[in-house]
C-alpha positions in Angstrom: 7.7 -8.5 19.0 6.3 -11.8 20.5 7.8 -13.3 23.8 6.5 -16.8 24.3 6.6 -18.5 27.9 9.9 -20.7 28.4 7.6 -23.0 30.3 4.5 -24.0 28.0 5.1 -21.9 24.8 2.3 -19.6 24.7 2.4 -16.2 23.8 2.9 -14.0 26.9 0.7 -11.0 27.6 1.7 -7.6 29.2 0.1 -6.9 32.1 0.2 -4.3 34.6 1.4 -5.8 38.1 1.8 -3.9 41.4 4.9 -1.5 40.5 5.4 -2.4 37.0 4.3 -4.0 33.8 4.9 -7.4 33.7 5.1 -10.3 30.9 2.7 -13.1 32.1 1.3 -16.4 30.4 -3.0 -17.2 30.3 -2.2 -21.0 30.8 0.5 -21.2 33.8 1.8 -19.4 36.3 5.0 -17.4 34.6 5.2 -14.1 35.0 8.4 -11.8 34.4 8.3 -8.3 35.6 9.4 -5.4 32.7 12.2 -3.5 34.0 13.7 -2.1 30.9 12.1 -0.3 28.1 11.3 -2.1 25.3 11.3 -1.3 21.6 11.7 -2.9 18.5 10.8 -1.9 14.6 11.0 -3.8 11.9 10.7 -2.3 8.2 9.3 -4.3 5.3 11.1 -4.8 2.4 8.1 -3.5 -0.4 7.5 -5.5 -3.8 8.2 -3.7 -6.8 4.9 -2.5 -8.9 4.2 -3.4 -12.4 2.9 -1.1 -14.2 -0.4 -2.5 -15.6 -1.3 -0.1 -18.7 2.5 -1.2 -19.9 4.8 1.4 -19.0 5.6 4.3 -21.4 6.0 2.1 -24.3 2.3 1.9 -24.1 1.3 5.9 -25.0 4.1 5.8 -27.8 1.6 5.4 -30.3 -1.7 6.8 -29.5 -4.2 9.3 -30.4 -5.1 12.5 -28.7 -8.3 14.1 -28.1 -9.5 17.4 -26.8 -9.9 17.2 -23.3 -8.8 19.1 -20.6 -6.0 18.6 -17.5 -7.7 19.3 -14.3 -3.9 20.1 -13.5 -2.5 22.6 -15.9 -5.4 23.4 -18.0 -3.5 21.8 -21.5 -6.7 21.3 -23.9 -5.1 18.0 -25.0 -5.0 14.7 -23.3 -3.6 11.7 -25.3 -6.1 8.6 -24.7 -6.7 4.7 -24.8 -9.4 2.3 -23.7 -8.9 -1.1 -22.0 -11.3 -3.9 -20.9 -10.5 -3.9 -17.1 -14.2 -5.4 -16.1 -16.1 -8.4 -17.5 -17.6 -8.2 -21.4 -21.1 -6.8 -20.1 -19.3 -3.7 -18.5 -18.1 -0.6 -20.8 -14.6 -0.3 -21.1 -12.2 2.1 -19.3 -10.5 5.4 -21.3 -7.2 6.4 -19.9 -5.8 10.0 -20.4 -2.9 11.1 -20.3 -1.7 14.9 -20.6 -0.3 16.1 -23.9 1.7 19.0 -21.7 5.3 17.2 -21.6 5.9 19.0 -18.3 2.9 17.7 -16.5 1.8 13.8 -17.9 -0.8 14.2 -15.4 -2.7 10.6 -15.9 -6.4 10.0 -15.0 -9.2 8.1 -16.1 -12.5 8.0 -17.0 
């Protein structure tokens, strides 16, 4: 939290005085001396993610290959590829696992 000096409008800084911490301005004279303790939080509200390979609708209708989960071992992994860099660069294979229970995702 920000306190700004009721005399010029700057930001004050906490500094430690004599006895106490105090609030005090860089540009004039101000100073308030901290007598209570001081807290404040403030949570962030967080934006939603898309997701960018299209949701589940997206491995509806894929292919699988053999390759296997580093998670549960399944020799399966379904599998699609996607230009996510510029033309020159190869493109990226996602995997997904063909083990219902795990649908570990990775890529390659």
């Amino acid at each position: 939290m920000l306190f700004f000096c009721p005399n010029c409008g700057n930001v004050l800084i906490v500094e430690e005085g004599p006895n106490c911490y105090r609030f005090a301005c860089n540009t004039c004279p101000f100073i308030n001396n901290i007598n209570d303790k001081m807290a404040n939080r403030k949570y962030c509200k967080l934006k939603e993610i898309d997701d960018v390979l299209g949701g589940a609708a997206a491995w509806e209708n894929v292919d699988s290959t053999e390759i296997a989960c580093e998670e549960c071992g399944h020799k399966r992994a379904y599998f699609m590829q996607i230009q996510t860099r510029s033309a020159d660069e190869p493109m990226t294979t996602f995997y997904k696992c063909c083990n219902p229970q795990c649908g570990k995702r990775w890529r390659d």
